[in-house]
C-alpha positions in Angstrom: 229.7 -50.9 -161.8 227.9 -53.3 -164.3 224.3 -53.8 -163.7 224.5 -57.4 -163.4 227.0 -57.2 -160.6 224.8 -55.2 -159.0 222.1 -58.0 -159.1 223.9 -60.6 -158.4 225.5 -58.6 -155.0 221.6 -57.8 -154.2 220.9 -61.7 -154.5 224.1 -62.8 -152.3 222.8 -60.1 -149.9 219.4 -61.8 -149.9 220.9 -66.3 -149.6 222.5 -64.9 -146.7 219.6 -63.7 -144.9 220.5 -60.2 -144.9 216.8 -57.8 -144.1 215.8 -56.4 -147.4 215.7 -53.0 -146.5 219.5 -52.7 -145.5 220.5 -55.4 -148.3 218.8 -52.8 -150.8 220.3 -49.9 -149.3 223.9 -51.7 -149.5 223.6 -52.0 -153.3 222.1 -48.5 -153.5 225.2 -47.0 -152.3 227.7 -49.3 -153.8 227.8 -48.0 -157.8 228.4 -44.8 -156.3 231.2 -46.3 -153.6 233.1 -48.0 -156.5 232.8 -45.1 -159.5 233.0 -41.8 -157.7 231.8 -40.4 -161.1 228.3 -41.7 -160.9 225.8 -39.6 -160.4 224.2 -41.2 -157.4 226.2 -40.5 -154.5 226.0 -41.6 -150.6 224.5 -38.3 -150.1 222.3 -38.5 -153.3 220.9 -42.0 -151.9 220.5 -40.7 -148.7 218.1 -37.4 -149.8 216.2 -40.5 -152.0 215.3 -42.6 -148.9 214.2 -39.5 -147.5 212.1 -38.4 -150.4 210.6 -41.2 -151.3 208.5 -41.5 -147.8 208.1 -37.9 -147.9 204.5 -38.7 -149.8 200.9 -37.7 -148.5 199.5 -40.9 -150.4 201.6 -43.0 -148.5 200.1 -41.8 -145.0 197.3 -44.5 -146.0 199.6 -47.5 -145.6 200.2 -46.8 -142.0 196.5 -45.9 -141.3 195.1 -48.9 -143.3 197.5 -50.9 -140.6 196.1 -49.5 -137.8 192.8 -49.8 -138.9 193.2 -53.6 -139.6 194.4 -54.1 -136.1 192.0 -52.3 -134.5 189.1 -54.4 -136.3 190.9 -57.6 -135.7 191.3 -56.9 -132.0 187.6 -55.7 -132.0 186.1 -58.8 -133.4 185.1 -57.2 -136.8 186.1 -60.2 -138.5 183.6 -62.5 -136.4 180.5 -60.5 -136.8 181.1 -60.4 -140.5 181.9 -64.8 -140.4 178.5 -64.9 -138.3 176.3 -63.1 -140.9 177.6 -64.8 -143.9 177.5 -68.0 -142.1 173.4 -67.7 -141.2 173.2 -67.2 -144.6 175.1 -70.1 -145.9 176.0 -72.8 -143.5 172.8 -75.0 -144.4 174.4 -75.1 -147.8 177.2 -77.4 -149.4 180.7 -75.7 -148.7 178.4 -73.2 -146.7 181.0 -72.5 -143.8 183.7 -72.6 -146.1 182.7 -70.3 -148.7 181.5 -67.6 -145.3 185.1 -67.8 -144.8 186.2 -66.9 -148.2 183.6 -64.3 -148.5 184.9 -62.4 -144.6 187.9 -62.7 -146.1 186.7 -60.5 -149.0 184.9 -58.3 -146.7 188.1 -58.4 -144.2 190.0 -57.5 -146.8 188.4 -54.1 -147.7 189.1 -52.8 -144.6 192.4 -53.9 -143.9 194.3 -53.9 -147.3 196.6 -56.5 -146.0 197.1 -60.3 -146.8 198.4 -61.3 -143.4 196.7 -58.5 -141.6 193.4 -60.9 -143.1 194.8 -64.3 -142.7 195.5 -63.8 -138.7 192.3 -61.8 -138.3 189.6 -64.2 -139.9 191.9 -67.3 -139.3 192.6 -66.6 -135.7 188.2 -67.1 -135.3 187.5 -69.2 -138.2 190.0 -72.1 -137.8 189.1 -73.1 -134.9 185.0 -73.1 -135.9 186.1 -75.1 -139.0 187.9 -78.0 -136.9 185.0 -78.0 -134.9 182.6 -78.5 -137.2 184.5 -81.8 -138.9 186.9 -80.2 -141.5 190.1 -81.1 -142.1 193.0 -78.9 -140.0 194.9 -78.9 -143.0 192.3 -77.6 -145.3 190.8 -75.3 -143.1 194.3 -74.0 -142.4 194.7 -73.3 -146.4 191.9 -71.6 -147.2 192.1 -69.0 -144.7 196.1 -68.5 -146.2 194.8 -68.6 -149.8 191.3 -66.6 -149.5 193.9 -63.9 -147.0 195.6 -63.0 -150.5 192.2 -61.2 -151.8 192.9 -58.4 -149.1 196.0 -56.6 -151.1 193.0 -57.0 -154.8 189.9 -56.1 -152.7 190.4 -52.4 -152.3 191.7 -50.4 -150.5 194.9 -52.2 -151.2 198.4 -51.5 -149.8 200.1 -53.1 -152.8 197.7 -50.8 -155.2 198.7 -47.5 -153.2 202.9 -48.5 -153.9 202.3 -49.5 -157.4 200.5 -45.8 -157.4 203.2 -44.6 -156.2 206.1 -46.2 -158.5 204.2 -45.9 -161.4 202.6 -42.4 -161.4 198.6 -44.1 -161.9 195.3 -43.2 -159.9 194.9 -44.5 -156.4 191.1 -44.5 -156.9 191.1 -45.9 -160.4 193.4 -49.2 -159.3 191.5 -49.7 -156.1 188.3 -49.7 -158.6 189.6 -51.8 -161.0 190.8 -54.5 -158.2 186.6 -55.1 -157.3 186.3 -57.4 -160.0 189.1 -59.2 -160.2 188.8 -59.9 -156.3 185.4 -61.0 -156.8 186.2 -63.4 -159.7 189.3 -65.0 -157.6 186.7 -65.3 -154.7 184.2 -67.1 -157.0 186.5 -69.4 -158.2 187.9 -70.4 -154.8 184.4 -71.3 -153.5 184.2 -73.5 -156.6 186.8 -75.5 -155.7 185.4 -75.3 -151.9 182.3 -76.9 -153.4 183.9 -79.2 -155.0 186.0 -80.5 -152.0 183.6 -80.8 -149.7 181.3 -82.9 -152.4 184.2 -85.2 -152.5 185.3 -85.5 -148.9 181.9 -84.6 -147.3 181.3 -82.6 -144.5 179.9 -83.6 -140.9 176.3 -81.9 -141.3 175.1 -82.7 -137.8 178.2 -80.9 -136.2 177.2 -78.1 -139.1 173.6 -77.9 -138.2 174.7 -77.8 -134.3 176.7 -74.3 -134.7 174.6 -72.9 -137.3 170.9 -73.4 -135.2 172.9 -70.8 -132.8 172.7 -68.3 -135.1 169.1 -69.2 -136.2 167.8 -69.3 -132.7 168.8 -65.8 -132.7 167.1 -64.8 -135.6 168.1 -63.0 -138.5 167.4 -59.9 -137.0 169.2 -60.1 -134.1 172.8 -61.6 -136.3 172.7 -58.8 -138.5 171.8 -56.3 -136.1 175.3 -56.9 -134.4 176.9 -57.3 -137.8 175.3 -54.1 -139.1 178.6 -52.1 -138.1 181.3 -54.6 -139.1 179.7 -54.4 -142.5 179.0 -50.9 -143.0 182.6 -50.4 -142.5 184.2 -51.1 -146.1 180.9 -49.5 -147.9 181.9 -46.2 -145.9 185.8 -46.2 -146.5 185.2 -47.1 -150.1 182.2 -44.7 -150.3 184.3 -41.9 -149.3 186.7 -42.1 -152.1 184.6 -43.0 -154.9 181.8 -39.9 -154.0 185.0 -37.9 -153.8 184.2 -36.9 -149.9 187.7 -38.2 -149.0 191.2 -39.2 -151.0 192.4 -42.9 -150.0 194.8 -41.0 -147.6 191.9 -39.3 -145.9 189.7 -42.8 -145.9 192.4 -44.7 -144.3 192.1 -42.1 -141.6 188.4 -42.4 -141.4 188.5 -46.1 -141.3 191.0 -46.0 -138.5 188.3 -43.7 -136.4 185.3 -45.5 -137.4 187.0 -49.2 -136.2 188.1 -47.5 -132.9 184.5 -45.4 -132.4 183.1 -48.9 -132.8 184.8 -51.6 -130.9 185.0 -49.4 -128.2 181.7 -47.7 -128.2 179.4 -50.0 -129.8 180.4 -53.8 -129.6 182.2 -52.5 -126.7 185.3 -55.4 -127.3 188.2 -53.2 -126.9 189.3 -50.6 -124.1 191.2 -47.9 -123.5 194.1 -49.7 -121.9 194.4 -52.2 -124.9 195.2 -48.9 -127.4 199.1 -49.1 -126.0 199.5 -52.8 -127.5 197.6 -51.8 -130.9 199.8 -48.9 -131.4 202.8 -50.6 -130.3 201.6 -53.8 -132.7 200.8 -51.2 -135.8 204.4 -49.5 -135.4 206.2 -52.9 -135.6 204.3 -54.1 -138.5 204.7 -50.5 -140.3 208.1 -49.8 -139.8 209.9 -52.2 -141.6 207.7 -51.7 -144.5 208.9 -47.9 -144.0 212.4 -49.2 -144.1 212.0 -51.1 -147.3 209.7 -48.2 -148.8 212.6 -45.5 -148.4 215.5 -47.9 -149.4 213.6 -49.3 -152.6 213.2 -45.9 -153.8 216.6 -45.1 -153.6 217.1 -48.5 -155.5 215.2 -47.7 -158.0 216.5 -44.2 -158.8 219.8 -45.6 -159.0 219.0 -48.1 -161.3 217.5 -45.5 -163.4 220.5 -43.8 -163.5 222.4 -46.6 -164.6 219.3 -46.9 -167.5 218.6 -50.4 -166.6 215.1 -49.9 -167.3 215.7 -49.0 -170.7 218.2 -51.9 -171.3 215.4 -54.5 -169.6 212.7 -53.0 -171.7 215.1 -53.1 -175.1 216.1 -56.5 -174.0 212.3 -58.4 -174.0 211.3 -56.3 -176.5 213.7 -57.6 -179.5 213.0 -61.1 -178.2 209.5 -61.3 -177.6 207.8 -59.2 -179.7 204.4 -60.7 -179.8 201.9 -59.3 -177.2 200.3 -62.9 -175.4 204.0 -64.3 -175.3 205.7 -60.9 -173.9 202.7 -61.0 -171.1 203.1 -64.6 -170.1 206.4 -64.4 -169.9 206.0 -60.8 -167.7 203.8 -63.2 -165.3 205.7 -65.9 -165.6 208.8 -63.8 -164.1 206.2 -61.9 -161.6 205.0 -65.6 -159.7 208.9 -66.4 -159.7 209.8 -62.6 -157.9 206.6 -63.0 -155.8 208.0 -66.5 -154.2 211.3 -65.2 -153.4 210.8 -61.5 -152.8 208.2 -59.7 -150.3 205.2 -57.3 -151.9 206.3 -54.0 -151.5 210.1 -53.6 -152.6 209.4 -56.1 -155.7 206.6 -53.6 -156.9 208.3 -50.3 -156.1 211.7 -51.7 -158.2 209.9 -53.9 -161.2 207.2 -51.4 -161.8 209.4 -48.6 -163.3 211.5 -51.5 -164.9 208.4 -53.6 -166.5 206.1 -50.6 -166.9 207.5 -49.1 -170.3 207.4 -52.6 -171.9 204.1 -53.6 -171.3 203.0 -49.9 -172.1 205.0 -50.1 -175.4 202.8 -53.5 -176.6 199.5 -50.8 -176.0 198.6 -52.4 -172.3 196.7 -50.1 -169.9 199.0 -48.8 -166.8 195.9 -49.5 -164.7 194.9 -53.0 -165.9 199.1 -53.8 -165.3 198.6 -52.9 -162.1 196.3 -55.2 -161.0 198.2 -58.0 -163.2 201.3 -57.2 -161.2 199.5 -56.9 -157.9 197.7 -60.6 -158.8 200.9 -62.1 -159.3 202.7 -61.3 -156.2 199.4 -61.7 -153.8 199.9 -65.6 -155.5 203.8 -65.2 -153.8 202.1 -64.9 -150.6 200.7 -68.5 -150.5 203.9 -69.7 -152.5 207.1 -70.9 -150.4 210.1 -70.0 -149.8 208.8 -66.8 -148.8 204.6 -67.2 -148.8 203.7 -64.9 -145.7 200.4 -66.2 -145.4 201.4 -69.4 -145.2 203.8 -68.7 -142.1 201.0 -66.5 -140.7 198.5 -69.8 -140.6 201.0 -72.2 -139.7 201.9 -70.2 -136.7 197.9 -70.2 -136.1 197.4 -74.1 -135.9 200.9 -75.1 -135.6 200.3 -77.2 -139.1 203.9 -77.4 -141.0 204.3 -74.6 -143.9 204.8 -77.2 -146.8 201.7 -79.3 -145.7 199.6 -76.1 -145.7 201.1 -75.3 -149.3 200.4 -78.8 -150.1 197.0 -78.8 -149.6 196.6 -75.1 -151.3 198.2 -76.1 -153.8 194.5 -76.8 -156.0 193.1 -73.6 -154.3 196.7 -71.8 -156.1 195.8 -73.2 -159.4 192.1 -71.6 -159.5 194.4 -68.6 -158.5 196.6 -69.0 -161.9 193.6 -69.4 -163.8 192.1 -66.1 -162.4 195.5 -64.9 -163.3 195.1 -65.4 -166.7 191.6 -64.3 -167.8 192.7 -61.1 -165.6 196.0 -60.7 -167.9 194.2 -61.5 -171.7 190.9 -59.9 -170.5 191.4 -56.2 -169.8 187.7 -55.6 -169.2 187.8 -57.3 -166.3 189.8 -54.9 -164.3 189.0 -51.9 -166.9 185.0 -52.6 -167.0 184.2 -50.3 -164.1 186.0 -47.2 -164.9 183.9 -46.5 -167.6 
């Protein structure tokens, strides 16, 4: 079976709403089905999807869930709004920009876009409206700011790209610190700019924030402390080399319970069922895509489509900037249409030898792939986070997009000093 027929069965299976997972395993099996000579076999597809969750590294992606959750349910992602918001909320943007940065924060705990965008927007939203600002634009920059939680590290996208690609866990989490930071300086920015335009209701401002002054500083930090030790100990553990990423996720997923339960005293024992419950539903389709996206790949490996993709750009675009705008280019397209994890667990053995052929560093690509697709998030038809706030404030998708639409360009441009700059994701790895 020809390569292309293969694709263009795999995008049929996709118009007519078929899940990913099965519509992957469907054209897994099918060269096999129609050429009994081919190596990959019903059987052969079959040990594939088993083997390729078979992974210790991958443990962290179910753990990272939980641990989101578990935080989110425990009003992690408050204490860390109040803190940044004593700190901020007398200044211009002040409230928006303490959402942008819990986001961060959120973010390196997490690992997950939506997991941050229903966590922070679920409390923030609501604080925004009631302080003046727009619904709409309050709405979009909790989705946009929820797409630093798969750069900020740990990051579930990082661990698959790991995965497909053969890198270093710890080095990619590492290199996505500054990227995540830039993206998050650039969004305040615009933040600033936006509310200098449109202005902001200071006395409703000043109302909330003299809450949090009339505790004292003291006081808002004290019951922050926790929430914010939190990603300093997960990513502690892996860069001193106490813990892998697998082993941190764990940590984190003991530390959130040990404190909302213990300390801030927000969750109890009879809300574990619902968490666990709420942490298998969200992991197991990812599980389902994980196992069937391997198989995809190896198939496809088999029929050398890597090599003819990678012979392909390379005869036609043979000059460095060009073959790496148009490698983004394709990425934002794949990222609109196609979810996180199967996109990077097929391209990344596909786009890896090209870009590694025109001297670019696996780890830097990583973080340029991983940039591109958290953009997909906010970018319809698909854009998760943009469902996930929309189903928050009941604000239409394509107004949300609308309005994110500036917040997406600051995004690009992010994009490409991350892409033509290498230092930036390189510059802490020594």
């Amino acid at each position: 079976m020809s390569p292309v027929v293969v694709f263009i069965l795999f995008a049929l299976c996709l118009l007519i709403a078929i899940p990913v997972s099965i519509t992957l395993g469907i054209v897994a099996v099918l060269p096999g089905v129609f050429d009994p000579s081919f190596t990959a076999s019903a059987s052969y597809v079959i040990r594939s999807m088993v083997g390729g969750i078979d992974s210790f590294p991958l443990l962290a992606v179910p753990m990272f869930v939980l641990a989101g959750i578990l935080m989110a349910r425990g009003q992690i992602s408050k204490r860390l709004f109040d803190v940044f918001s004593y700190f901020l909320g007398k200044r211009t943007a002040g409230i928006p920009c303490a959402v942008i940065i819990t986001c961060l924060f959120y973010g390196a705990i997490s690992g997950s876009a939506p997991a941050t965008v229903a966590a922070v927007g679920s409390m923030t939203i609501p604080l925004l409206i009631d302080m003046g600002y727009d619904k709409v634009f309050s709405t979009a920059i909790v989705a946009v700011a929820g797409g630093l939680g798969v750069i900020i590290p740990p990051s579930i996208p990082f661990i698959m790209y790991a995965m497909a690609s053969g890198a270093s866990v710890s080095d990619l989490f590492l290199a996505g610190i500054v990227p995540g930071v830039l993206i998050g300086f650039l969004l305040m920015a615009y933040a600033f700019v936006y509310c200098k335009r449109h202005g902001e209701d200071r006395e409703k401002i000043d109302s909330q924030i003299k809450v949090l002054h009339d505790k004292g500083f003291f006081k808002v930090f004290k019951e922050s402390f926790f929430a914010i030790l939190s990603p300093v100990i997960v990513l502690g553990c892996i860069y001193s080399g106490v813990a892998s990423p697998t082993e941190a996720a764990v940590i984190s997923v003991f530390y959130s319970l040990i404190i909302s339960m213990f300390i801030y005293k927000t969750l109890k024992f009879k809300d574990l069922w619902a968490i666990l419950t709420e942490a298998m539903k969200t992991y197991a389709p990812i599980m389902f895509i994980l196992a069937a996206s391997t198989a995809f790949s190896r198939v496809l490996t088999l029929m050398q489509v890597p090599q003819m993709v990678s012979a392909f750009i390379l005869e036609n675009f043979t000059n460095k900037v060009i073959l790496l705008l148009v490698i983004n280019f394709f990425l934002l397209i794949v990222g609109m249409v196609m979810d996180t994890t199967p996109a990077i667990l097929i391209l990344s053995p596909i786009l890896l030898p090209i870009v590694t052929a025109v001297g670019v560093n696996p780890i830097h690509f990583g973080v340029v792939m991983v940039v591109n697709l958290a953009i997909g998030f906010v970018t319809p038809p698909i854009g998760v986070n943009l469902f996930v706030a929309s189903s928050l404030t009941e604000v239409p998708v394509m107004e949300i997009a609308k309005k994110a639409m500036p917040m997406i360009i600051m995004f690009l441009i992010a994009l490409l000093l991350i892409t033509y700059i290498p230092a930036i994701s390189l510059c802490l790895l020594g």
